[in-house]
Every structure is written in structure tokens, then in C-alpha cells.
C-alpha positions as CSV (number, residue, x, y, z in Angstrom):
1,X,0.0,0.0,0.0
2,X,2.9,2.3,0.7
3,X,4.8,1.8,-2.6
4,X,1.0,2.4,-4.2
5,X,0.8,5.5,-2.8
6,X,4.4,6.6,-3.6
7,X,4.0,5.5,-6.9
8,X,0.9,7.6,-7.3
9,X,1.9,10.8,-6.4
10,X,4.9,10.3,-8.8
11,X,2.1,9.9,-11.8
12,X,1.4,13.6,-10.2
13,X,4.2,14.0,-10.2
14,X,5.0,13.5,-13.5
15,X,1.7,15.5,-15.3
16,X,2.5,18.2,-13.5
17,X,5.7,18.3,-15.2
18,X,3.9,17.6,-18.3
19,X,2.0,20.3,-18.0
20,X,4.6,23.1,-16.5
21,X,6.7,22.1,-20.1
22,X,4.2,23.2,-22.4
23,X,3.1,25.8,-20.4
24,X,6.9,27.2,-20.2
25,X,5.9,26.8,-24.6
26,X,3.4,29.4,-24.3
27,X,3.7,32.5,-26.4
28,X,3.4,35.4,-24.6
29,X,4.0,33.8,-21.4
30,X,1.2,33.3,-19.1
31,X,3.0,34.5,-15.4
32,X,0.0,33.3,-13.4
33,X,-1.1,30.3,-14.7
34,X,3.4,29.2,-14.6
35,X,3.3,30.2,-11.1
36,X,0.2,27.8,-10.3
37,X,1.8,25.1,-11.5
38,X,5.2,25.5,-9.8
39,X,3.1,26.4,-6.1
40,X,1.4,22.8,-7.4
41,X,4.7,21.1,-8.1
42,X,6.2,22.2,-5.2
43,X,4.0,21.0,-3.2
44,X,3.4,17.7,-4.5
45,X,7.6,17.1,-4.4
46,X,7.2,17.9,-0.8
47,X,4.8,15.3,-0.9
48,X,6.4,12.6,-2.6
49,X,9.7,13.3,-0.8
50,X,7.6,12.7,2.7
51,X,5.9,9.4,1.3
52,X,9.5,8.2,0.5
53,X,10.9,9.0,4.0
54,X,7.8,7.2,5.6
55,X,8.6,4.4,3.8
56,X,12.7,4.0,4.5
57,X,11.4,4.5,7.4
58,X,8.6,1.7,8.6
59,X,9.2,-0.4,5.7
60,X,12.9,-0.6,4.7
61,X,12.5,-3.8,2.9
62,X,10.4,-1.6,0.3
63,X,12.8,1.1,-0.1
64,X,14.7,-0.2,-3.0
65,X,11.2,-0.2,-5.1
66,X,11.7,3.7,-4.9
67,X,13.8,4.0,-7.5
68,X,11.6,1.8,-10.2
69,X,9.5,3.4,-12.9
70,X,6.0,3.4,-11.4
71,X,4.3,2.7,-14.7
72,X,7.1,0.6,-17.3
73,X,9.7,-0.2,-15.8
74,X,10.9,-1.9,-19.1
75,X,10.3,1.9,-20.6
76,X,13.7,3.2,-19.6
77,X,15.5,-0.1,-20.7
78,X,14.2,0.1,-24.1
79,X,15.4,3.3,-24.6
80,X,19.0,1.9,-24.3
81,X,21.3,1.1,-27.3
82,X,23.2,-2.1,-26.8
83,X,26.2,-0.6,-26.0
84,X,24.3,1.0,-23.1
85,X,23.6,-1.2,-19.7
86,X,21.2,-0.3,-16.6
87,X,23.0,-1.6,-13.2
88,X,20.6,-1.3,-10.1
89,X,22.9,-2.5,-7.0
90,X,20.4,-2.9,-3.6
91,X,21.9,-3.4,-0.4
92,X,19.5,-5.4,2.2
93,X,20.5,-6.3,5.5
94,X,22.9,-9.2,5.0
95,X,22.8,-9.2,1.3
96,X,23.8,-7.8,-2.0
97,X,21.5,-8.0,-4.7
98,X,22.7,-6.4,-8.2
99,X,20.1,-6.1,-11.2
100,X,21.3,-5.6,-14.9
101,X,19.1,-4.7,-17.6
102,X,19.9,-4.6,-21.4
103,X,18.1,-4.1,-24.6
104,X,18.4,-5.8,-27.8
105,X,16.1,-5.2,-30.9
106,X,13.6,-3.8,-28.3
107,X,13.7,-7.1,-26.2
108,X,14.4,-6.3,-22.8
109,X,16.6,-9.0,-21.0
110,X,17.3,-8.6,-16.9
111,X,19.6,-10.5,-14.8
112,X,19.9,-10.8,-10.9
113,X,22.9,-11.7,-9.2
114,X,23.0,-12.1,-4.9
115,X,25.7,-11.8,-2.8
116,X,26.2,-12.1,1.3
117,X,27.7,-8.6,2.0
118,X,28.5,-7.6,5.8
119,X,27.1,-4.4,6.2
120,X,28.9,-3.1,8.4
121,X,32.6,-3.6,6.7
122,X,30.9,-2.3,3.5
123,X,30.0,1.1,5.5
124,X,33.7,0.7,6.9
125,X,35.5,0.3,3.6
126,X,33.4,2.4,2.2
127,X,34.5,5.5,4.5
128,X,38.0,4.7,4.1
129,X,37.4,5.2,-0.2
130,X,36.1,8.1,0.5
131,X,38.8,8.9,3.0
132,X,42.0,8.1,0.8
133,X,40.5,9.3,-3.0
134,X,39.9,12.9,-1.4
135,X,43.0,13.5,0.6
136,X,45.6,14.0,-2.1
137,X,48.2,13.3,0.8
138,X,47.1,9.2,0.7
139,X,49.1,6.6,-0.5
140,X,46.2,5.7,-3.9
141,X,48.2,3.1,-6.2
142,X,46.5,0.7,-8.0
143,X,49.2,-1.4,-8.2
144,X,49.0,-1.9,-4.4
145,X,45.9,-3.3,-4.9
146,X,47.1,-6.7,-3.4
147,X,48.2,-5.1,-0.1
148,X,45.5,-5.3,2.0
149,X,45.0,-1.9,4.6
150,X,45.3,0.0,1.2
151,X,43.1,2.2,-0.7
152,X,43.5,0.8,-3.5
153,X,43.0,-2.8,-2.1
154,X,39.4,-1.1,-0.5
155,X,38.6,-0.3,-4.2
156,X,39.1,-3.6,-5.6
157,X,37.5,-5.4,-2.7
158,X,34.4,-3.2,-3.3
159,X,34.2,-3.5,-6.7
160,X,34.3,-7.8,-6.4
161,X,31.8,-7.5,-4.4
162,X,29.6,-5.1,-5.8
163,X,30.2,-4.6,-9.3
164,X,32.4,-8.6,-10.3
165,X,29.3,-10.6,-11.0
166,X,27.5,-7.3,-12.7
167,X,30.4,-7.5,-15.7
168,X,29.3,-11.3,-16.8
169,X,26.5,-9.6,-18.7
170,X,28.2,-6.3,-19.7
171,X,29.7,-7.7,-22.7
172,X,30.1,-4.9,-25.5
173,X,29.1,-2.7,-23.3
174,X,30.1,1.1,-23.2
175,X,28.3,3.3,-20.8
176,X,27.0,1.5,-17.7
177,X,24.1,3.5,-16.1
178,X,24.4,3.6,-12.2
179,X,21.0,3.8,-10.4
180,X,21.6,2.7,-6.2
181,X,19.9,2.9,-3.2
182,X,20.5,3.5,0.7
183,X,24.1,3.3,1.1
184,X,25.3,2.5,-2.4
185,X,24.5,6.1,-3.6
186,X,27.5,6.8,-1.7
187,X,29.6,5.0,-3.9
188,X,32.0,6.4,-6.3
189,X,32.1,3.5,-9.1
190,X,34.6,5.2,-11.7
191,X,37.2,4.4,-9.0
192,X,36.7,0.8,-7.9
193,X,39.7,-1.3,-9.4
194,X,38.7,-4.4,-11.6
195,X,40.4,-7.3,-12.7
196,X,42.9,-5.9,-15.6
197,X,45.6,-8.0,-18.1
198,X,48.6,-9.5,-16.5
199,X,47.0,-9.0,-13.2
200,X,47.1,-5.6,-12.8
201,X,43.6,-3.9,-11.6
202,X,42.4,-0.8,-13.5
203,X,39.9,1.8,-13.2
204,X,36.1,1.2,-14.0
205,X,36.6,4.3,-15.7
206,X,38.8,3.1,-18.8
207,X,36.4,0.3,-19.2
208,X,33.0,2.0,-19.3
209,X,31.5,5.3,-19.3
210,X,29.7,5.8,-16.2
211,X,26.8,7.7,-15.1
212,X,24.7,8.4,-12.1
213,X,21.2,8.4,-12.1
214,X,18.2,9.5,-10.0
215,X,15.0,8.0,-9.2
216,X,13.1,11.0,-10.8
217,X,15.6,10.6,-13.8
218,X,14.4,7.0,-14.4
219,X,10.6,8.1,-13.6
220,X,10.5,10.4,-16.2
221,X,12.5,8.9,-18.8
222,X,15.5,10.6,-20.4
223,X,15.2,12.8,-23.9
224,X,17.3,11.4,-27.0
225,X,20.6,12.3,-26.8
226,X,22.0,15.9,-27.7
227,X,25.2,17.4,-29.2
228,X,26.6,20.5,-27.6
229,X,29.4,21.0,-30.1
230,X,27.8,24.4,-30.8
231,X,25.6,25.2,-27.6
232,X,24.8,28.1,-26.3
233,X,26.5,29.1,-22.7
234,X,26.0,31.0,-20.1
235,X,28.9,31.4,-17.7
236,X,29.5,32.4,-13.6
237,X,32.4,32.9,-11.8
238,X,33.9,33.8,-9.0
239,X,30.7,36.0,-7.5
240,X,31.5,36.1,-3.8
241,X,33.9,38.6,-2.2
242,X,34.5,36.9,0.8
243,X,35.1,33.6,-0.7
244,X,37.0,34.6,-4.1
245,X,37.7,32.1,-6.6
246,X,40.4,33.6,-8.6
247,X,40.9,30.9,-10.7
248,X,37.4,30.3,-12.1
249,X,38.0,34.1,-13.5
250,X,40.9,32.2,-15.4
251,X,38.3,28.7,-16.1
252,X,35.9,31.0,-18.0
253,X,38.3,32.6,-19.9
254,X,39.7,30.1,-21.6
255,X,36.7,28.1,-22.2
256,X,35.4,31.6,-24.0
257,X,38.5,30.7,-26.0
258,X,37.8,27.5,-26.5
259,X,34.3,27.6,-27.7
260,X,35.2,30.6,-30.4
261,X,35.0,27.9,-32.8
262,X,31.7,26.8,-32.0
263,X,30.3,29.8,-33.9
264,X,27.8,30.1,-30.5
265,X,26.9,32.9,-27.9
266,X,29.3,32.4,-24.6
267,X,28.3,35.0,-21.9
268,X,30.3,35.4,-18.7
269,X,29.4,36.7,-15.3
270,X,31.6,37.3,-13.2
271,X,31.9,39.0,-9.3
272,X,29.2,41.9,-8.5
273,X,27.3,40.8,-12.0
274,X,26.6,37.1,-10.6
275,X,23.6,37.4,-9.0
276,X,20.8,34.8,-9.1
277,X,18.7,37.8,-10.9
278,X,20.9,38.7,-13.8
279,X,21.2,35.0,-14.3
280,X,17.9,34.5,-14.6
281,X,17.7,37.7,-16.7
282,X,20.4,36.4,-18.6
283,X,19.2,32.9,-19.5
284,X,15.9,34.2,-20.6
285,X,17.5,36.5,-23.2
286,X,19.4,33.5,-24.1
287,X,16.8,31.5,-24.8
288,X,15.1,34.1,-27.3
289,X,18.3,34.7,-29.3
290,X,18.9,31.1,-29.4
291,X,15.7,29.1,-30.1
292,X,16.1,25.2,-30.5
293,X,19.7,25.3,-29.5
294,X,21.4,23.3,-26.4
295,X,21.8,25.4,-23.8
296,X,24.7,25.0,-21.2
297,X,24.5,26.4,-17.4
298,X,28.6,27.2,-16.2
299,X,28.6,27.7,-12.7
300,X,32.1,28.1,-11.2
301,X,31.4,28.8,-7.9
302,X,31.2,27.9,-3.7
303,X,28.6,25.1,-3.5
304,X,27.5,22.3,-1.2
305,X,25.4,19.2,-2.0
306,X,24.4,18.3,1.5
307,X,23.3,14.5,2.4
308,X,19.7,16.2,2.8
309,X,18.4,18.6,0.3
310,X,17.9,21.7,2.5
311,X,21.6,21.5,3.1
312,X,22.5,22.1,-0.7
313,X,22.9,25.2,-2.4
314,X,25.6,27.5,-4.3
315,X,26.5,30.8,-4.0
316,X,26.1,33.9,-5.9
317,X,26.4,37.7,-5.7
318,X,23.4,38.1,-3.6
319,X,23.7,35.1,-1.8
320,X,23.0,31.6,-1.1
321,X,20.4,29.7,-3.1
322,X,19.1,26.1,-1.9
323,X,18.4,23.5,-3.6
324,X,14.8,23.9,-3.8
325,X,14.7,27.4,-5.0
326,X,16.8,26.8,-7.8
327,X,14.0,26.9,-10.1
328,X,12.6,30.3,-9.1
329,X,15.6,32.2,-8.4
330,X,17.5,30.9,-11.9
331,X,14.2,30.9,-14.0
332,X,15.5,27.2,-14.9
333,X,11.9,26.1,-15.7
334,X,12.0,28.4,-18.4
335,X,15.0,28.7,-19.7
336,X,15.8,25.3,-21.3
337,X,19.1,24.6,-19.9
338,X,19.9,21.7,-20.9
339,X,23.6,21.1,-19.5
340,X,24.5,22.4,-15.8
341,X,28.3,22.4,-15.5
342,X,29.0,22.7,-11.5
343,X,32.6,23.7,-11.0
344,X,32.7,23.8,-7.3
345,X,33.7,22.5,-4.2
346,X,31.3,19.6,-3.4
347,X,28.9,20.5,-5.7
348,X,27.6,16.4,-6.4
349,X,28.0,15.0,-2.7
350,X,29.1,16.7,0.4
351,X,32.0,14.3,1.1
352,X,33.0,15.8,4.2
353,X,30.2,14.0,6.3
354,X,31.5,10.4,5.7
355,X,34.1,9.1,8.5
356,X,32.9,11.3,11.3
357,X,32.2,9.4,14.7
358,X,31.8,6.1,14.2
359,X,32.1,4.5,10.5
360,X,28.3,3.2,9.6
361,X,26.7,4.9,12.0
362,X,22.8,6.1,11.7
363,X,22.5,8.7,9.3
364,X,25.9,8.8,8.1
365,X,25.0,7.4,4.8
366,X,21.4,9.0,4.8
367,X,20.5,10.8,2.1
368,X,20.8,11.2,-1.8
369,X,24.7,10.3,-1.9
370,X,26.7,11.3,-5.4
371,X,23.6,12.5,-6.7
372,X,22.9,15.2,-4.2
373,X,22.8,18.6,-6.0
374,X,21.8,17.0,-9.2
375,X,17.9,16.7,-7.7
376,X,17.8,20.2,-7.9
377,X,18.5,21.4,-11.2
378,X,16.8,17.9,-12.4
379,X,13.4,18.9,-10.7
380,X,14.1,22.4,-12.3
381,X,13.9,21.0,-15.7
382,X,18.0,20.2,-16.3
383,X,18.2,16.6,-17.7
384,X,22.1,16.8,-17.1
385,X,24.6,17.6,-14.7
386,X,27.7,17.6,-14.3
387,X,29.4,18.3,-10.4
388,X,32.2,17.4,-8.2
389,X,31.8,15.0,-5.0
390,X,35.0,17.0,-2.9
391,X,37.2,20.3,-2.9
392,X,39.0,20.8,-6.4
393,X,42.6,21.3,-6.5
394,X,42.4,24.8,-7.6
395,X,45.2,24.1,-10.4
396,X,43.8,21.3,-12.1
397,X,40.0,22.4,-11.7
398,X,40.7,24.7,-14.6
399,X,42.3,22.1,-16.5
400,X,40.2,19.6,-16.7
401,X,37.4,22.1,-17.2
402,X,39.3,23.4,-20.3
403,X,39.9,19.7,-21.5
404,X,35.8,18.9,-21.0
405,X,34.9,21.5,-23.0
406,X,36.9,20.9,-26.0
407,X,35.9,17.6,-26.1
408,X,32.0,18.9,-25.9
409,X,33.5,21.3,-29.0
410,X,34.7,18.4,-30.7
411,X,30.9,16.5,-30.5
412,X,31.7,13.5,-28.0
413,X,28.8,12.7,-25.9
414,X,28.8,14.4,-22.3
415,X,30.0,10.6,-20.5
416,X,32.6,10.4,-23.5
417,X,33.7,13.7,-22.9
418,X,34.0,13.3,-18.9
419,X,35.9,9.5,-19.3
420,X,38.0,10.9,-22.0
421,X,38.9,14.4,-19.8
422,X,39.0,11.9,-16.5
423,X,41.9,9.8,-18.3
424,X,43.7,12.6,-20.2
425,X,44.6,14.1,-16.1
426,X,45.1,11.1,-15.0
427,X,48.7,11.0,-16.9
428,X,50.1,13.9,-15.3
429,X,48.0,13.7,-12.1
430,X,47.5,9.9,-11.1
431,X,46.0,10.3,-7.7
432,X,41.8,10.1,-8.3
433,X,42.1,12.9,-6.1
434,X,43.1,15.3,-9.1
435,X,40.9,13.8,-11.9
436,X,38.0,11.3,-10.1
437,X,35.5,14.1,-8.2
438,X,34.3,15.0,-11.6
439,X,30.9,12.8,-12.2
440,X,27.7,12.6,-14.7
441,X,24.2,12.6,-13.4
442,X,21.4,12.4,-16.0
443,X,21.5,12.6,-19.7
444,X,24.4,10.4,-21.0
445,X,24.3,11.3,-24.0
């Protein structure tokens, strides 16, 4: 009965949004009637996100179902192309259970594998990950992977158990789709060390594209995919005096540069001009002078994806804006954004709550994990983002920004583009560190 009522107020859900798109269509725009519609929204998220705690709550054995399409769930898998894989990991009490789901010629094939995990070493090693990836101090060599007490032996020993009996059906397989639950939202896949030739282990990263997905991205289904190569882009930087960013003044720049071949608008700003308003102003002027183009969102500023969603917001001229005013104070439900680039500290998950107290204790892995910040701008009408899950090194934050983009120049998808950009820093700056807090959620393509 709970499940059936969670699952009906996302069909609410869901025309809602149906109805706030074409109403954004509306030529002139009808204020009032947009307004409604968001007061209804609103609300009914509020609701949703209520019915989901209640059931986490009383009914925990139910809590994976929260993530499944609540009319198809065979819709989203037949969107895949066979180079594409959906991997659904649920943790239970004592026990691992990891889906896969492929299409082929529109025949939708799932597998289930099961596992005895001990929960609480799984919280345990997963702390430590955490730990050693975002400390650039740590000893993080794959080639230690054998040496148990390492990081990088933690990041093999999570990825045989959750990720070894996944890869038996992942053959020809490019981009794995990542949709967890509970604790496993928490983990940071790219990194986990698999099996490689001569018996070294190597990133999941060189071996698949990998993307993070939401429940409310799966709900709703995911657009065909888009090329940015010559997108329009709206840029922010470095808006707070008190907290400067120098070097995001610098990231702009040269992707201004960089995108001069794109033959596309790119408008920066930067300090007093970054305020919530005149980005909102901004991306609505965009929109007219650009009509049917992909439209990009740069933010390159302070951030914070908390483990809760009134805990996550980013920072601008004027102020802080949570999570759940993004749509409002950005006009995002209007502007058609369809890329938001988050080049800030923490701006995917707010790492620095893992590993204090006791490892695994209640609540430490509450809440929406990687995906954090991304249920924001996805409930504000952005099908893709793109954050960071801990503080940048401000040198190579730049870099790998500069290397993203030209790839987007060059056409690759938004996952080719991060894997390629992810392996390209990797050469001068090995430690995941440097080149692993960059992640995907949403569109893939």
C-alpha cells in the first residue's frame, strides 16, 4: 500500500511536469497560470519526498522499489542502445543484490545476481574510499591493490563485491548506467579497481562510461541524446567577495577561447554581475536569441550538496540559493538549460560527512549520496549535470574544465567527454584525487 501510494503521487508527479513544459511553450508567457503550476509542483515534491521517507522508514525492505519506474519499468531499458547497460545495486540487510538490464532489438533482458555482504565492513570500507581518494596526501596506487589496509586494495575489494558478478553480462558494453539505493548512492564507481591483463587492476573508468542516475531521472524517462558541439553558454564565476575564486576568472576565460570555434553565444558573469537575478535575466535572453539550440549552465562557484536537500545550495552575488529554490531564483523552468556544468567545491555530494564518529553509524549514509545537487536542477527542468563530490585542487580544476569542453567542442557525448577528460589528467596527475571528483548525473548522452 505504501509503494502504491508513492507511486501515485509520482504519476502527479510527473503530469505536472507535463504540463509546466508546455506551459513554459506558451507564447506570450502566461505568469499566473506558470506560477500555479510550480506552487502545485512544489508541493506535490514535498509530498512525494515525505511518502519516501515514511517508507525508508517503517518499511525498509520496500525502499529499493523507490527508484523503479512506477508505470514501465521496461520503458527506460528500451530506450538503451546495446552498447548501453542499466545496473541497479540494492543493499539489504545481510545481502547484495545487483540487477542488470539490457536491450536488444527492443527485447528487454534482466539479470539478478546475490551476494552475502557484511554491512557493516561495507560502510567501513566504504569510508575509508572516500577517505583516501579525497585527501591527495594518501598513498592511492592501484598497483597496491594486493596489499591489503590499502586504498586501493578497499577499491578492488568493493568493486568484487559489488560490481564482479555485474560485468558477466556487460559484454560490448560502453556506458554503464548507475541507479543505487541507501548506502550505495554513496559510492563512487569510476574508481573501484577491476580485474585488468597481466594482473594488474584498472579503473572502471577506462572500461566504461559511467553515469549516475536519480530516481526521478528514471521516472521520467530521459530525452534522445544531444550534441553541444555548438551550444549556447552562459557562464559564472567567481561572484563572492568573501570567498573569491580567482581561478574560475581564469576557467571562463579560456573556455570563451575554446568555444570561439563553435560559432555560439558564450556569456560570462563574473563578481558583483553574478547574481541569481541577472542569471535568470540572462538565461531568458538566451533562450530568445537562441531558439532550438542546447543550452549549457557554467557555474564556477562555492557550493555544497548536503546529504539532505535543504543542506544544498551554491552561492552567488546576492547570496545563497538552496536546492529547492533553484527553479525560481534561476528561472531554470524556463530557460531550457539543458547542461549544468558545477565547477565547485562539493557540488555532487558533500564528502565531508562520511568518517565522522563512528564509520556506519545512523544517518551517516542518509540521504541522496553522489547524486545530491543534481535533484535540484533535475526537478528544475535540467536533464544533465555535471558536479564534483569534494574540494578541487584549484590548479587542475581549470584544467580539466578546459579539456571537458573541448571535447563537448569536438561533438563527443557528455559521458565520452567526462571518461576521456577523466583519463587525459590522469597521466600527469595519477592520484583520483586530481581527476576522479568529476561525475555525470542524467542525460548520457
Amino acid at each position: 500500500m505504501a509503494v502504491t501510494a508513492y507511486r501515485n503521487l509520482i504519476r502527479q508527479e510527473k503530469e505536472l511536469e507535463r504540463r509546466l513544459d508546455e506551459e513554459n511553450k506558451h507564447e506570450p508567457p502566461r505568469d499566473g497560470v506558470i506560477k500555479t503550476i510550480e506552487d502545485e509542483l512544489t508541493q506535490k515534491r514535498t509530498q512525494v519526498d515525505k511518502e519516501a521517507q515514511l517508507i525508508r522508514e517503517q518499511f525498509p525492505a520496500l525502499a529499493s522499489d523507490l527508484e523503479l519506474d512506477p508505470e514501465n519499468p521496461d520503458a527506460f531499458v528500451k530506450a538503451l542502445r546495446e552498447d548501453e547497460a542499466l545496473v541497479e545495486p540494492v543493499l539489504t540487510a545481510d545481502r547484495l543484490i545487483i540487477f542488470v538490464a539490457r536491450n536488444h532489438q527492443d527485447e528487454v533482458s534482466v539479470w539478478s545476481f546475490t551476494a552475502e555482504v557484511d554491512a557493516k565492513k561495507f560502510e567501513s570500507d566504504l569510508t575509508a574510499l572516500w577517505k583516501a581518494a579525497s585527501d591527495p596526501g594518501s598513498s592511492f596506487d592501484p598497483a597496491a591493490s594486493a596489499e591489503p589496509g590499502t586504498p586501493a586494495h578497499v577499491a578492488a575489494e568493493l568493486y568484487d563485491w559489488l560490481f564482479a558478478s555485474a560485468e558477466l553480462r556487460l559484454e560490448g558494453v560502453k556506458t554503464v548506467l548507475l541507479s543505487a539505493t541507501g548506502p550505495l548512492r554513496y559510492v563512487p564507481f569510476h574508481i573501484l579497481l577491476a580485474p585488468g591483463s597481466g594482473g594488474q587492476r584498472v579503473y572502471l573508468n577506462d572500461r566504461y562510461n559511467i553515469v549516475y542516475l536519480t530516481r526521478k531521472g528514471i521516472a521520467s524517462g530521459y530525452a534522445p541524446g544531444a550534441k553541444y558541439d555548438k551550444a549556447a553558454v552562459v557562464a559564472i564565476a567567481n561572484p563572492s567577495k568573501e570567498e573569491p575564486l580567482p581561478e574560475a576568472d581564469a576557467e571562463v576565460g579560456a573556455m570563451a577561447e575554446i568555444w570561439k570555434g563553435a560559432a555560439a553565444p558564450f556569456e560570462i558573469r563574473q563578481h558583483d554581475q553574478a547574481t541569481a537575478g541577472g542569471v535568470s535575466t540572462l538565461l531568458q535572453r538566451m533562450k530568445a536569441q537562441t531558439p532550438g539550440a542546447q543550452r549549457i549552465l557554467h557555474i564556477a562557484t562555492h557550493g555544497s550538496a548536503g546529504s539532505l536537500p535543504q543542506e544544498s545550495y551554491l552561492l552567488f552575488a546576492d547570496g545563497k540559493v538552496p536546492q529547492d529554490e533553484l527553479r525560481e531564483k534561476l528561472g531554470l523552468g524556463r530557460a531550457g538549460v539543458s547542461l549544468a556544468v558545477l565547477s565547485g567545491c562539493e557540488t555532487a555530494y558533500k564528502s565531508g560527512a562520511l568518517g565522522q564518529g563512528v564509520p556506519g553509524a545512523p544517518g551517516e549514509f542518509d540521504g541522496l549520496g553522489v547524486t545530491g545537487l543534481a535533484y535540484g536542477f533535475e526537478n528544475a527542468g535540467v536533464k544533465t549535470v555535471l558536479g564534483t563530490l569534494w574540494k578541487l585542487d584549484s590548479a587542475t580544476g581549470p584544467v580539466f574544465m578546459q579539456g571537458f569542453y573541448r571535447r563537448l567542442a569536438a561533438g563527443d557525448s557528455v559521458a565520452e567527454a567526462l571518461s576521456r577528460t577523466r583519463e587525459e589528467l590522469r597521466k600527469s596527475k595519477p592520484h583520483p584525487y586530481y581527476w576522479a571528483p568529476f561525475i555525470v548525473v542524467g542525460q548520457w548522452r
